[in-house]
C-alpha positions, 0 to 999 in steps of 0.5 A: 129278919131285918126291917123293910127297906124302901124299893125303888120304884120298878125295882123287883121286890124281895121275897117275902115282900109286898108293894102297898097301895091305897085306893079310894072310892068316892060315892055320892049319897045315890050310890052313884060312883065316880070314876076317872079316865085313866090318860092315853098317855098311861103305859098301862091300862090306857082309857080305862076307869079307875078310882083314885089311889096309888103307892104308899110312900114309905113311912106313909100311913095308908090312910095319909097316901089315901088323902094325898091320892085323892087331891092329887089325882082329883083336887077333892080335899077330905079329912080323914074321918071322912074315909071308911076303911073297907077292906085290904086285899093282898095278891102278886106282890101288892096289898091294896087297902081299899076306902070309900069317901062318902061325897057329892063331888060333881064331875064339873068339880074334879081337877083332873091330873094332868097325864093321869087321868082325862075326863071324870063321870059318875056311874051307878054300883051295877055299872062299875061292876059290869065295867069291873067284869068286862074288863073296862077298868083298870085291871087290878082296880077290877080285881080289886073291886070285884074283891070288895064287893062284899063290903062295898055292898054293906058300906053303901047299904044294898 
């Protein structure tokens, strides 16, 4: 079969192939969770939660795109020892490679991007589940989480 190619973005995808993404959770040392507001502006998911994350860009190692989403979309700046790969999910089309930054960024400190995201709070593990659960993410962030739990439980240490 021949490589993959780069798809433009929208485009259907090929049989056979998948779009990547990363996302990144950001934990304080109380289990506290950060999350962002997703803009009004956003065509999909409009006000819901969600981590930092996004698209792989080709040639892109997901780690990489890890740490460009997160000072992109919250101006946190880590190094990649300072992520955890906690698990990757495949499901219609995308994988999701899921991490978790250990940090104790304050909201007041995040640098909301522009037409992205438009206010930041921070929430406990039961919270963002119950969010995940009732729909109040982002969807495909729900799912993934609700994905994740296993290790996401393990990683925080409860």
């Amino acid at each position: 079969a021949p490589p993959p190619q780069p798809q433009p973005r929208g485009a259907p995808l090929p049989p056979g192939t998948f779009h990547k993404a990363v996302g990144v959770g950001i934990v304080d040392e109380e289990n506290q969770c950060l999350l962002t507001l997703r803009s009004p502006e956003k065509e999909e998911y409009p006000l819901c939660g969600e981590n930092p994350g996004g698209g792989v860009q080709w040639g892109e190692e997901s780690l990489t795109a890890a740490l460009r989403e997160l000072k992109e979309e919250t101006g946190i700046l880590a190094r990649p020892q300072q992520l955890h790969f906690l698990c990757s999910t495949r499901a219609k089309g995308r994988q999701m490679d899921s991490v978790l930054l250990r940090s104790s960024v304050q909201p007041k400190n995040v640098r909301l991007q522009k037409g992205e995201t438009v206010a930041v709070c921070r929430v406990s593990y039961e919270v963002l589940l119950e969010r995940a659960r009732t729909g109040r993410l982002a969807a495909p962030i729900g799912k993934t989480l609700l994905l994740l739990c296993p290790a996401l439980k393990k990683a925080l240490n409860i």
